[in-house]
Residue frames as qw, qx, qy, qz and C-alpha x, y, z in Angstrom:
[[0.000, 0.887, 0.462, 0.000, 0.00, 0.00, 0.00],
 [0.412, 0.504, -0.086, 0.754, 1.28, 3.34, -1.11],
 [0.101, -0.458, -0.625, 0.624, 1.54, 5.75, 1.59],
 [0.075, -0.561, -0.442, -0.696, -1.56, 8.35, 1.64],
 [0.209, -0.067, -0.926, 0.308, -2.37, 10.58, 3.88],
 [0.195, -0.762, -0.579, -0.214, -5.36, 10.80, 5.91],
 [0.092, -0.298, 0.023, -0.950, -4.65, 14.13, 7.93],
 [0.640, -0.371, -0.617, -0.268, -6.46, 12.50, 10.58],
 [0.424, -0.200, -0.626, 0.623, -4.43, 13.52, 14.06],
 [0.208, -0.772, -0.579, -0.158, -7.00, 15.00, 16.26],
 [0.466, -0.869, -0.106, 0.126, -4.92, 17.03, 18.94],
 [0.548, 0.794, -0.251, 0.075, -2.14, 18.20, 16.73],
 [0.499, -0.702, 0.506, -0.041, 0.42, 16.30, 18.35],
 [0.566, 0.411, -0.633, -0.332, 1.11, 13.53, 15.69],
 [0.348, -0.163, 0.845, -0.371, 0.08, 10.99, 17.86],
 [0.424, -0.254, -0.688, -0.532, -2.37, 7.81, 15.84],
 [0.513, -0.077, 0.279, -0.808, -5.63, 8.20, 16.58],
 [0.602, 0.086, 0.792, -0.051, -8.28, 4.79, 16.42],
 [0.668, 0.670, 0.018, -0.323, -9.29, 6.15, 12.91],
 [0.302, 0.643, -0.687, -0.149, -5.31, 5.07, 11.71],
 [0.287, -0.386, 0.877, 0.007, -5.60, 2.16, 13.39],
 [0.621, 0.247, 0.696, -0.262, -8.81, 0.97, 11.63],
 [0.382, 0.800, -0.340, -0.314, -7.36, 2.36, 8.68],
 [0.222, 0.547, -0.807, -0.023, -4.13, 0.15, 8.75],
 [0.283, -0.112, 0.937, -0.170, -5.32, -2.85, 10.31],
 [0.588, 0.506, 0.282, -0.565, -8.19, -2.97, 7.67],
 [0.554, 0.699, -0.418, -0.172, -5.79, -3.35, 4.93],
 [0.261, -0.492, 0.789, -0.260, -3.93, -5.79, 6.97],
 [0.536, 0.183, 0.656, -0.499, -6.75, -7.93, 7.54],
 [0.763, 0.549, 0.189, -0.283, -7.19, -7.77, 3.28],
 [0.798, -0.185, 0.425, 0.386, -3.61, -9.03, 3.01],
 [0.356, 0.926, -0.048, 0.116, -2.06, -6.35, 1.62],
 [0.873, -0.216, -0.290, 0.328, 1.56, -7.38, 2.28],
 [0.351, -0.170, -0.272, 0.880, 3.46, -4.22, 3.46],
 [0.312, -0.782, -0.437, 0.317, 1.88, -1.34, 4.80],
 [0.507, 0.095, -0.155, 0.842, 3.44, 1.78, 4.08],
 [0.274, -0.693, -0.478, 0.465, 2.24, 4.67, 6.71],
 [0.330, 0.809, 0.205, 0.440, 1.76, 7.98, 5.33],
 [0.413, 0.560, -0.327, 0.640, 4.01, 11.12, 5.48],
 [0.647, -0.662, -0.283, 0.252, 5.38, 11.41, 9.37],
 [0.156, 0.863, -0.314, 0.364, 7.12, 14.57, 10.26],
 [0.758, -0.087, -0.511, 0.396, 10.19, 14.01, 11.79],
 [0.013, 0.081, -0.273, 0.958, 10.07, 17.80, 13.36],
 [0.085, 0.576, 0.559, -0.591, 6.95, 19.84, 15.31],
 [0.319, 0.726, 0.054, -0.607, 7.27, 22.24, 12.45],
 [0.005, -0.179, 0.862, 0.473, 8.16, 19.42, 9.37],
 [0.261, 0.177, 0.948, -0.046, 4.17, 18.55, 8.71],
 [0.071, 0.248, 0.666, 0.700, 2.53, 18.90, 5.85],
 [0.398, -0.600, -0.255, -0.646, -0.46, 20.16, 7.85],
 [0.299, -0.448, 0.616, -0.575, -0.60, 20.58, 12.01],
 [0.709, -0.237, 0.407, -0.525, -2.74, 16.99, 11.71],
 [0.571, 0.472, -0.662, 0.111, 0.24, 14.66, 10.05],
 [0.923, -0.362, -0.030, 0.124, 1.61, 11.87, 11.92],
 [0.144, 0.915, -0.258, 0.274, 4.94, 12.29, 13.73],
 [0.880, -0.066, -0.403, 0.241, 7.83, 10.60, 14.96],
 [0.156, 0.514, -0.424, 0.729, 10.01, 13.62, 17.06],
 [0.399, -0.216, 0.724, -0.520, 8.92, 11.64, 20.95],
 [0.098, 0.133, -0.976, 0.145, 8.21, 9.15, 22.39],
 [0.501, 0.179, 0.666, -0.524, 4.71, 9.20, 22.80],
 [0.589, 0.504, -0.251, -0.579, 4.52, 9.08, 19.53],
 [0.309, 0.293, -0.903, 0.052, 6.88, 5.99, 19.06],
 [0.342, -0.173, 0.701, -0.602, 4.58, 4.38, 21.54],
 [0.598, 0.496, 0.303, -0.553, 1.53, 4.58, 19.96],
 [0.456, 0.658, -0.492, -0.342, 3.14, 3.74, 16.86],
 [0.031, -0.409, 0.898, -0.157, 4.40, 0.52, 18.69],
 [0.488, 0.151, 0.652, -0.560, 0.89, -0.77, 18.97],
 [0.598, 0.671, -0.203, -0.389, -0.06, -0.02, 15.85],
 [0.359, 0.628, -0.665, -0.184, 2.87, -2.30, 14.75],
 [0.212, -0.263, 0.891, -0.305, 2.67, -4.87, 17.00],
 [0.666, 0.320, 0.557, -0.380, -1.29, -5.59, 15.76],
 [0.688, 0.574, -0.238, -0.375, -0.43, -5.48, 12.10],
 [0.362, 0.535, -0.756, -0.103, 2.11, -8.19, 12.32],
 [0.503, 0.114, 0.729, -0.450, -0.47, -10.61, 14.33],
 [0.755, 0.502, 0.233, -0.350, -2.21, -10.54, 10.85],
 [0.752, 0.221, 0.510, 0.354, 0.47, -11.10, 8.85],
 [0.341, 0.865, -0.012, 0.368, 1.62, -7.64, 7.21],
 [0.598, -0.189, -0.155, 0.763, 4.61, -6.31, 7.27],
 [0.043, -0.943, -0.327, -0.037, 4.43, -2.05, 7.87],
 [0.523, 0.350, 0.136, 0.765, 6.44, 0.56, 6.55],
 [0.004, -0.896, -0.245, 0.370, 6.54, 4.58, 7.49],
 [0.514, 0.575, 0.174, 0.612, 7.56, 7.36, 5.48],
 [0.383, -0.722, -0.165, 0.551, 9.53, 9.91, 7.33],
 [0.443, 0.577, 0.296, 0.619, 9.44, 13.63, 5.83],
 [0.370, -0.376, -0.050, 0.848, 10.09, 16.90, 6.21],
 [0.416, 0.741, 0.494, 0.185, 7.68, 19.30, 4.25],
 [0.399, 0.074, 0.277, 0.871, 10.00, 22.31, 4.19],
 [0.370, 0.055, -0.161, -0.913, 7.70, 25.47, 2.30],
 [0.459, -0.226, -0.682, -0.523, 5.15, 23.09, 2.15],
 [0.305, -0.185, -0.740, 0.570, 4.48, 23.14, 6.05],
 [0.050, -0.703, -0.491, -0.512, 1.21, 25.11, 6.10],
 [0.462, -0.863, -0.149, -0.138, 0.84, 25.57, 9.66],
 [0.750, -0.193, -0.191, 0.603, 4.59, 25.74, 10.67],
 [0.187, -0.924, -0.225, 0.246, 5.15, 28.70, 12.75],
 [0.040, -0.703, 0.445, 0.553, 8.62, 29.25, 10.15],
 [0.906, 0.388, 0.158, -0.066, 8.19, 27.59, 7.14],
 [0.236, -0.724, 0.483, 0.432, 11.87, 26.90, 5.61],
 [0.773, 0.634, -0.011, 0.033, 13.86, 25.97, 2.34],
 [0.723, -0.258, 0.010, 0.641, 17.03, 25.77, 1.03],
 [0.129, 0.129, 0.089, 0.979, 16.44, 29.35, -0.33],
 [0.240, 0.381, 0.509, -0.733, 13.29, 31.73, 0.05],
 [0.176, 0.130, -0.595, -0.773, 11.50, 30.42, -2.72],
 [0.628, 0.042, 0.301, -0.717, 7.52, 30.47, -2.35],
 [0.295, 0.306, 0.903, 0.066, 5.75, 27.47, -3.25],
 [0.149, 0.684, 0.558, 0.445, 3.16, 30.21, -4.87],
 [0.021, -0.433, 0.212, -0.876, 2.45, 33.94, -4.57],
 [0.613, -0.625, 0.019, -0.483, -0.62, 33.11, -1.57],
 [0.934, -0.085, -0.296, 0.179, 2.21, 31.28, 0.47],
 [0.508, -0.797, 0.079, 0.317, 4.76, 32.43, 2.94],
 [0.527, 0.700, -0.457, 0.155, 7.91, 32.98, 1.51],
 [0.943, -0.269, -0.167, 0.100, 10.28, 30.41, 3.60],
 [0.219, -0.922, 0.319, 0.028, 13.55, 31.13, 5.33],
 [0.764, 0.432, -0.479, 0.024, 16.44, 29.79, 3.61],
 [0.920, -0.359, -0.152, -0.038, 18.00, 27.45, 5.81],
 [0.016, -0.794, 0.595, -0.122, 21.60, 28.02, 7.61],
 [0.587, 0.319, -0.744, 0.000, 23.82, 25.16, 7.60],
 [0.053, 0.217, -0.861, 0.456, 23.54, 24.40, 11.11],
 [0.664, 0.138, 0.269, -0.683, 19.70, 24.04, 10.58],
 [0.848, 0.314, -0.372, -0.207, 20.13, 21.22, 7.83],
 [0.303, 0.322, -0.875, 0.198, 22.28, 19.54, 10.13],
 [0.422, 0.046, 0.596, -0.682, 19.56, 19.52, 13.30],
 [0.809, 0.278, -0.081, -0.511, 16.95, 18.06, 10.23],
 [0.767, 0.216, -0.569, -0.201, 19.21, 15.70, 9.07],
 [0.213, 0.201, -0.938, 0.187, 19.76, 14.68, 12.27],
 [0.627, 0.028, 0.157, -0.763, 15.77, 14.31, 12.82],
 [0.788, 0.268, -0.488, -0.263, 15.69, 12.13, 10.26],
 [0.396, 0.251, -0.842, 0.267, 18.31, 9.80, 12.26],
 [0.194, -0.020, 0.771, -0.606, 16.04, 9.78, 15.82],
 [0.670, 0.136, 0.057, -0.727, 12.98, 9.54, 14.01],
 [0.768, 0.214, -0.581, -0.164, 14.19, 6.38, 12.56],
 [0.189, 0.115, -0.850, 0.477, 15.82, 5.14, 15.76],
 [0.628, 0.015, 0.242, -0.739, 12.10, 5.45, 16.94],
 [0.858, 0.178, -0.211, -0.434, 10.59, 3.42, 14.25],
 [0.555, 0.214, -0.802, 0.053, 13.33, 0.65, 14.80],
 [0.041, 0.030, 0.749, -0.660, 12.02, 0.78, 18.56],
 [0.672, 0.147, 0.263, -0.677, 8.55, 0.25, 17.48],
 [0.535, 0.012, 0.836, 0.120, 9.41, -2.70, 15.25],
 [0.624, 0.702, -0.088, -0.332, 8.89, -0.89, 11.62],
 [0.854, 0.081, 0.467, 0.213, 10.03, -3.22, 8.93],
 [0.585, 0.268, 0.314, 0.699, 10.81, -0.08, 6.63],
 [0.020, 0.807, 0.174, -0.563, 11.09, 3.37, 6.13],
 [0.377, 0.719, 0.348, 0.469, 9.90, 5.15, 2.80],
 [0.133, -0.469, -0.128, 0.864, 12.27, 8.52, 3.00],
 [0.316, 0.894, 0.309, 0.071, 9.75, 11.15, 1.42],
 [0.349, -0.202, 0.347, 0.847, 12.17, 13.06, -1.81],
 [0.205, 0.537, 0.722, 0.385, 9.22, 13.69, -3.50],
 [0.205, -0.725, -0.650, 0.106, 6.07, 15.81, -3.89],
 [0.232, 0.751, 0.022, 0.618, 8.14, 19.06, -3.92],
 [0.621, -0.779, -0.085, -0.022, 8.72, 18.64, 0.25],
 [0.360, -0.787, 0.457, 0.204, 12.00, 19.78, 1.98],
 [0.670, -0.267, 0.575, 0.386, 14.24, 17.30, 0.26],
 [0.531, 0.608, 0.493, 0.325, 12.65, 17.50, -3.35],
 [0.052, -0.994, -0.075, 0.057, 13.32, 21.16, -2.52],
 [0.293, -0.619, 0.624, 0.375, 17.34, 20.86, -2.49],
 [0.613, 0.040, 0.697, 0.370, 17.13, 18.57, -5.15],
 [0.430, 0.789, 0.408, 0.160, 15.68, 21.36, -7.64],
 [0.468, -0.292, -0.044, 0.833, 17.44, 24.00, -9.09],
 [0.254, -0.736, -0.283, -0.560, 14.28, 26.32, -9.28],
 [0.690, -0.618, -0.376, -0.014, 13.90, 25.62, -5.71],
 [0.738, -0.543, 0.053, 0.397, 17.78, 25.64, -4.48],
 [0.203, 0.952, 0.027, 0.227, 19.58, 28.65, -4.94],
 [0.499, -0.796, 0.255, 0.228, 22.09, 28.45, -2.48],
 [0.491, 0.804, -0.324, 0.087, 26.13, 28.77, -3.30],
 [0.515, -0.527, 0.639, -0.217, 27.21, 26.70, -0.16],
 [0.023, -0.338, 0.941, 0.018, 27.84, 23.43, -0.23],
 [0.381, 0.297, 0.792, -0.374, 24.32, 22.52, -0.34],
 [0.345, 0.846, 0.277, -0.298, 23.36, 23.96, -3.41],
 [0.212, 0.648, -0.533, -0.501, 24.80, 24.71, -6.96],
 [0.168, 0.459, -0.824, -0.288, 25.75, 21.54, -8.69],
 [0.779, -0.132, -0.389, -0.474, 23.57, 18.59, -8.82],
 [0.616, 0.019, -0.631, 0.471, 25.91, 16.59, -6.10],
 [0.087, -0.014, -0.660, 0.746, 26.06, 19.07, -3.82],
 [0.600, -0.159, 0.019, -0.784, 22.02, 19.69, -3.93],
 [0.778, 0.045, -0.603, -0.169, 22.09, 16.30, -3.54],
 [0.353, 0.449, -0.584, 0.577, 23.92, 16.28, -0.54],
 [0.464, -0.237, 0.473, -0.711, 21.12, 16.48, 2.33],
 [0.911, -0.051, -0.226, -0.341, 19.89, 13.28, 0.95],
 [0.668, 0.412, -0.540, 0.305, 23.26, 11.72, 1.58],
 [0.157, -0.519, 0.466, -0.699, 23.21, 13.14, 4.85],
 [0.770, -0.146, 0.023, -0.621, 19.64, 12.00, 5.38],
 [0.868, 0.176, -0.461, -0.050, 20.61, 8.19, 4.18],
 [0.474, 0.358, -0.647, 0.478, 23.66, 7.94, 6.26],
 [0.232, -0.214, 0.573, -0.756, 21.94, 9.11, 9.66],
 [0.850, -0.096, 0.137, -0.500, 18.61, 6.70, 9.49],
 [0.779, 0.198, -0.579, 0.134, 21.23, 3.68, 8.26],
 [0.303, 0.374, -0.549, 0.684, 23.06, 4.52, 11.52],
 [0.455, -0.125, 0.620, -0.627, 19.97, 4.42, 14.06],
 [0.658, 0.359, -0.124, -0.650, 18.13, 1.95, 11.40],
 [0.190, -0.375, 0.819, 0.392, 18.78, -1.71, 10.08],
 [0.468, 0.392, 0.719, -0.334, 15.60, -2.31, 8.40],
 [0.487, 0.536, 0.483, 0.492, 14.79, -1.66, 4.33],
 [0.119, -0.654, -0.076, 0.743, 15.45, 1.50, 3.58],
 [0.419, 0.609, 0.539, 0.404, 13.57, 3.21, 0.44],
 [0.024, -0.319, -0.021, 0.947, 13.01, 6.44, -1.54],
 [0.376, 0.832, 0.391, -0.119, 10.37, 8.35, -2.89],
 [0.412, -0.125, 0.449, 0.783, 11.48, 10.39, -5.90],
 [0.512, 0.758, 0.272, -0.299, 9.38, 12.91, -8.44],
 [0.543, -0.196, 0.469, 0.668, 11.21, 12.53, -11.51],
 [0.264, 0.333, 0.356, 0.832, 9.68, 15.12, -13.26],
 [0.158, -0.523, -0.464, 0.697, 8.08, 18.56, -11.91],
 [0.246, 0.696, 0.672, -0.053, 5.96, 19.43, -14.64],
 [0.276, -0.854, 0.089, 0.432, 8.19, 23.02, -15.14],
 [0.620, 0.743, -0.239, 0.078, 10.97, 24.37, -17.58],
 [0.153, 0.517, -0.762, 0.359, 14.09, 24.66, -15.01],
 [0.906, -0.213, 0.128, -0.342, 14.17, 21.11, -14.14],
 [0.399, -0.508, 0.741, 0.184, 16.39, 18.29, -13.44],
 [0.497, 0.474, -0.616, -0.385, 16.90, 16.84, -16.66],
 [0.968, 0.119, -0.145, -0.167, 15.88, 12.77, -17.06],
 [0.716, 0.330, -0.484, 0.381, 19.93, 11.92, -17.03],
 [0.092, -0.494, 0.509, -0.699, 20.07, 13.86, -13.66],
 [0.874, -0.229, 0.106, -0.415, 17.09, 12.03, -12.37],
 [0.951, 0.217, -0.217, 0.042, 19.40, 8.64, -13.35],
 [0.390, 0.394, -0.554, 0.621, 22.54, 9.81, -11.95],
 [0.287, -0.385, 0.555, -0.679, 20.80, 10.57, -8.87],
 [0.950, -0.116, -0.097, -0.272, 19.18, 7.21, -8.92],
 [0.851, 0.240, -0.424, 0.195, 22.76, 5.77, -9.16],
 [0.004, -0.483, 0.560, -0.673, 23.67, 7.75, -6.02],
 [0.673, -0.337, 0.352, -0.557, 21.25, 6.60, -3.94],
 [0.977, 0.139, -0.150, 0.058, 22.08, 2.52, -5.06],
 [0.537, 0.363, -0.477, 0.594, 25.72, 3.63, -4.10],
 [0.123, -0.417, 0.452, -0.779, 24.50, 5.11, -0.69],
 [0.028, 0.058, -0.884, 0.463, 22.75, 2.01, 0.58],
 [0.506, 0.158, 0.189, -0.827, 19.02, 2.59, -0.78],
 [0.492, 0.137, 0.856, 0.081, 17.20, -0.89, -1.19],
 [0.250, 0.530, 0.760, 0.281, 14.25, 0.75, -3.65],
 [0.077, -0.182, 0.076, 0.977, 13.30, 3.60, -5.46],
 [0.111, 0.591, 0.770, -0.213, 9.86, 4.24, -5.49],
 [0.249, -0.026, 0.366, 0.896, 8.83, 6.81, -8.45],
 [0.165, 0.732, 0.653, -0.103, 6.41, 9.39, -8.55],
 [0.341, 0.570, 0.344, 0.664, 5.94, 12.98, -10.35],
 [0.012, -0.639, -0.071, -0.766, 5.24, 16.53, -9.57],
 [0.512, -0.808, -0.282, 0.076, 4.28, 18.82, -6.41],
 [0.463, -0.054, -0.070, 0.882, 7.32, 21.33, -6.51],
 [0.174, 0.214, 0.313, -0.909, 4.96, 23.65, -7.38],
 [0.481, 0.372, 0.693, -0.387, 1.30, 23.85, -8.00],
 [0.408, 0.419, -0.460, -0.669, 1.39, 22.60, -11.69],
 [0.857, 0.103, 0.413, -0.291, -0.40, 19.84, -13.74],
 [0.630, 0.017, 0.722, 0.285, 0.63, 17.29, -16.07],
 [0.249, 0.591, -0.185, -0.744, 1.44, 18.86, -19.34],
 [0.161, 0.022, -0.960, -0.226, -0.01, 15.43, -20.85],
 [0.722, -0.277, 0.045, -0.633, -3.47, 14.24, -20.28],
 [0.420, -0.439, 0.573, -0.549, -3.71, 12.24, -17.58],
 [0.711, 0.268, -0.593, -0.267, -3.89, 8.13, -17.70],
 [0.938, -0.336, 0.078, -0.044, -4.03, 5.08, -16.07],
 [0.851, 0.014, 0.239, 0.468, -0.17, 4.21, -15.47],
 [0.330, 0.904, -0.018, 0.272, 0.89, 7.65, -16.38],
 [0.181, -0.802, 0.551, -0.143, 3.78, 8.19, -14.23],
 [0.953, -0.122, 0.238, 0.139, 5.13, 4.20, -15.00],
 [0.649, 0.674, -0.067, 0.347, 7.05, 5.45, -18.19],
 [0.079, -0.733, 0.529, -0.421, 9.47, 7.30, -15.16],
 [0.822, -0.346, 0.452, 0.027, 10.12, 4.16, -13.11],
 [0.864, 0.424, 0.270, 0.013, 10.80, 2.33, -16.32],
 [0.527, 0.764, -0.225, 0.296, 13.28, 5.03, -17.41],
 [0.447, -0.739, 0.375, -0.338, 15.03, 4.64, -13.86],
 [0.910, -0.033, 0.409, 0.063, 15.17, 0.71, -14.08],
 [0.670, 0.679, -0.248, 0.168, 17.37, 1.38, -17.20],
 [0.403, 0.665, -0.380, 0.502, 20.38, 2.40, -15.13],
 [0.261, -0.500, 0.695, -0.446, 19.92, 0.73, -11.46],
 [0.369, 0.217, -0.886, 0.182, 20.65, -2.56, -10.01],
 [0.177, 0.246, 0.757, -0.578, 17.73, -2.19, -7.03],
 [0.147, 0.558, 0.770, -0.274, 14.15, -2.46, -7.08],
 [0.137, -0.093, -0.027, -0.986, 11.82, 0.50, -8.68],
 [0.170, 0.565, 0.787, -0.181, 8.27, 0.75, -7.96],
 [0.112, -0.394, -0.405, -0.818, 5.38, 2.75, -9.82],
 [0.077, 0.474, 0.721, -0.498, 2.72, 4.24, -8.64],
 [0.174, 0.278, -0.090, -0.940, -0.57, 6.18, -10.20],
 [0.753, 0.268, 0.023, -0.600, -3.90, 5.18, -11.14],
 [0.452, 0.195, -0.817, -0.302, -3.04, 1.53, -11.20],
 [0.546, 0.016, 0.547, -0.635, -6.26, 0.31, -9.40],
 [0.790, 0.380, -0.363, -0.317, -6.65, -1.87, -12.94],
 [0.696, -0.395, 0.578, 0.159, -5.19, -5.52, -11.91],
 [0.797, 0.354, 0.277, 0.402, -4.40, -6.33, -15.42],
 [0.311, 0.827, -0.153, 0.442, -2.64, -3.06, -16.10],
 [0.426, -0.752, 0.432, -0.258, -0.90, -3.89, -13.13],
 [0.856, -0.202, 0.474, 0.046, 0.11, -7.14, -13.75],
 [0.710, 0.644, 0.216, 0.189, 0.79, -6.25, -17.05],
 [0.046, 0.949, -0.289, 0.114, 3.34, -3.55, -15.90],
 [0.665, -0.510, 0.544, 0.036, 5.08, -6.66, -13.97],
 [0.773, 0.146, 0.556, 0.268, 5.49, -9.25, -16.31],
 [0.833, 0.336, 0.204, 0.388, 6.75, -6.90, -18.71],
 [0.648, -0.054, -0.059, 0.757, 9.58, -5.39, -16.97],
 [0.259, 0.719, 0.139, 0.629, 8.44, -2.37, -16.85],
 [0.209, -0.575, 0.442, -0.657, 8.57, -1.91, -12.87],
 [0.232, 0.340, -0.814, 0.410, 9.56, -3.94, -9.96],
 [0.050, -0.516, -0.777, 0.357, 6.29, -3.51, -7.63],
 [0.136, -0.550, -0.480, -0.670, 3.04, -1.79, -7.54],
 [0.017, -0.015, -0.397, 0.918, 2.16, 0.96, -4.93],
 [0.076, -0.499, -0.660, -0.557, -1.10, 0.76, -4.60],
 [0.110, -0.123, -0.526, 0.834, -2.92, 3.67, -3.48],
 [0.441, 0.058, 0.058, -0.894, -6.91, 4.76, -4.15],
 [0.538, 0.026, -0.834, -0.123, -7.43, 1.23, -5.26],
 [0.515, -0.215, -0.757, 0.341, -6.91, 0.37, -1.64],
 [0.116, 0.215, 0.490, -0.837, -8.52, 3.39, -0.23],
 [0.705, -0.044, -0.004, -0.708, -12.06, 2.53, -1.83],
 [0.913, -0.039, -0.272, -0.301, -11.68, -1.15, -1.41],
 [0.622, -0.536, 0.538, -0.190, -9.61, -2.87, 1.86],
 [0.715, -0.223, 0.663, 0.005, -9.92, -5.91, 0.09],
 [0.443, 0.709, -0.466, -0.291, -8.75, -4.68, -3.50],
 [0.031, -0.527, 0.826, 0.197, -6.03, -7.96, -3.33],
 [0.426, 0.212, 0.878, 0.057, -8.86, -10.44, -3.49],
 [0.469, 0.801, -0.012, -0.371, -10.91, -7.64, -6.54],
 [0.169, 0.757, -0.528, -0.345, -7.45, -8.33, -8.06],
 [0.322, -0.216, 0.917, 0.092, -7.06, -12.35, -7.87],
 [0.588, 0.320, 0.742, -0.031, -10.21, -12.78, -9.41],
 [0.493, 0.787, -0.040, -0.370, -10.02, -10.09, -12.09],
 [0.371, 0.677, -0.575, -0.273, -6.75, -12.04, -13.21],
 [0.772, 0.060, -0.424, -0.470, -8.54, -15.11, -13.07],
 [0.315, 0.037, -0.906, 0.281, -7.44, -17.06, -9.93],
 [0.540, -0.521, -0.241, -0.615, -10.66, -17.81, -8.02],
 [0.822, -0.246, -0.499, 0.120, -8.75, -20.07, -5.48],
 [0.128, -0.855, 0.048, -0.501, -8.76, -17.42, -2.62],
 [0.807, -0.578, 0.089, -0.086, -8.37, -19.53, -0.07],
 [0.747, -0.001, -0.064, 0.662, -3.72, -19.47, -0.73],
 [0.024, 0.731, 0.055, 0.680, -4.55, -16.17, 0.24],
 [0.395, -0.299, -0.649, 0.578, -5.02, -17.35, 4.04],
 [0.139, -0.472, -0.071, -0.867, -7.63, -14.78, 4.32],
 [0.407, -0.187, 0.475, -0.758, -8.97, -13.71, 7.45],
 [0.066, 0.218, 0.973, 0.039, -11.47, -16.51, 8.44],
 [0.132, 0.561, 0.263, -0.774, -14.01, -13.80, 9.15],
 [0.396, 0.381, -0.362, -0.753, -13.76, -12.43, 5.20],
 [0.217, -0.122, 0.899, 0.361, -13.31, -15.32, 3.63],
 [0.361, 0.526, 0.751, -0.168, -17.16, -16.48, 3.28],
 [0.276, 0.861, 0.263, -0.337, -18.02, -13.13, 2.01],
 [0.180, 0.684, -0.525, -0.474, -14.74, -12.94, -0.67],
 [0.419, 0.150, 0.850, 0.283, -15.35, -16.66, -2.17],
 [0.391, 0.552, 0.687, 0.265, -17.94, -14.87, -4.32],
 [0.065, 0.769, 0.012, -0.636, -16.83, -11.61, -5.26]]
């Protein structure tokens, strides 16, 4: 399951509420084998909105422990995705960047970050993971994407700076490296990226950049790259829109690394999913709206691609009855 989120914490504290747990343990329960937990800020002022999940204390990590401890009674394994939204922090009481470059004109302008601030984040990143490995997470999806804090150094609309963070495609590159090295170091569980590999824009990282920076992150110790598109800033696909539209960018990734890629986007189609597997065009399928109108999408999917013999599924005893004749 891709993460998505729900924007669902009640008492802004990023603490899960019973609505995540009947959320995740729903999808569990329709043998969905990994879990991945939508974006979790690893800061007070890193969340995409003030009612994000959050890993910066321990009560969080607690609560988060529970949550883990019932999904792997059913038999899923559960992922989080640990992010930083950067300018994209609505309610953060400073919104930052690596330069002061709005996300749009009705938007704060953000304070460009001083080096000794991108160290304190990247070492967020490192305790937030040393959490999840104390709650018994099986992986952690780092969020590059989407145009949030990282995707933000990685553009060179976005990143202006002249420091060491900022000019060349390496050194914008460079807080990921950071990022990678400090969650390996409190971490020993899979360890993925998210990635937009195209931002919809003129000044953009060129396709070969996207690929070189795939080959960094396979040289820094990343199991899977997990490809998705736009959200730097609020533009749309200068294409019309398709099932499987954002595969053709995994696909062009898989050219030139040695690990995993995954797709994601309107592939709620099991044959256009299965069809993406078996011919090489990506590693795994993220599935995300699929599984948020239908829990039990994986048994929708066995029988659209004609196995009817549900029961090597080891479904719940509970469903079963009621998924032998969907």
């Amino acid at each position: 399951m891709s993460p998505m989120c729900l924007f669902d914490v009640q008492k802004k504290d990023g603490v899960l509420t019973p609505v995540h747990f009947a959320h995740y343990i729903t999808r569990a329960m329709g043998q969905v084998g990994l879990l991945i937990m939508e974006s979790t800020a690893v800061d007070p002022d890193g969340g995409i909105t003030d009612r994000d999940l959050g890993l910066w204390n321990d009560q969080q990590k607690e609560k988060l422990s529970e949550l883990v401890t019932d999904v792997h009674q059913i038999g899923s394994k559960i992922g989080v995705q640990l992010n930083h939204a950067g300018r994209k922090a609505e309610n953060a009481e400073r919104p930052v960047a690596p330069s002061a470059v709005a996300y749009d004109k009705d938007w704060r302008t953000p304070a460009s970050l001083t080096t000794q601030e991108i160290s304190k984040i990247v070492d967020e990143f490192g305790v937030a993971a040393k959490r999840a490995q104390e709650a018994g997470i099986d992986m952690i999806d780092i969020h590059g994407a989407h145009g949030y804090l990282l995707d933000q150094f990685l553009s060179p609309e976005v990143n202006q700076r002249t420091d060491e963070y900022g000019g060349s495609l390496e050194k914008r590159y460079r807080i990921i490296k950071e990022v990678i090295a400090s969650i390996k170091a409190n971490f020993n569980g899979s360890l993925w990226i998210r990635l937009s590999l195209t931002d919809y824009i003129d000044n953009q990282n060129s396709l070969d950049e996207w690929k070189q920076v795939g080959q960094w992150l396979q040289r820094d110790g990343i199991d899977l790259i997990d490809v998705s598109t736009g959200g730097l800033f609020p533009v749309s696909p200068d294409f019309p829109v398709h099932d499987g539209y954002q595969t053709r960018f995994a696909t062009e990734m898989k050219q030139v690394v040695d690990i995993p890629v995954s797709t994601v986007g309107l592939l709620d189609n099991p044959g256009l999913a299965e069809y993406i597997l078996q011919n090489d065009q990506a590693d795994l399928i993220l599935e995300g709206r699929g599984l948020m109108r239908n829990p039990n999408w994986v048994a929708y999917a066995a029988k659209e691609l004609h196995d009817h013999d549900l029961e090597n599924y080891s479904y719940n005893h509970s469903y079963y009855r009621g998924l032998k004749n969907i």
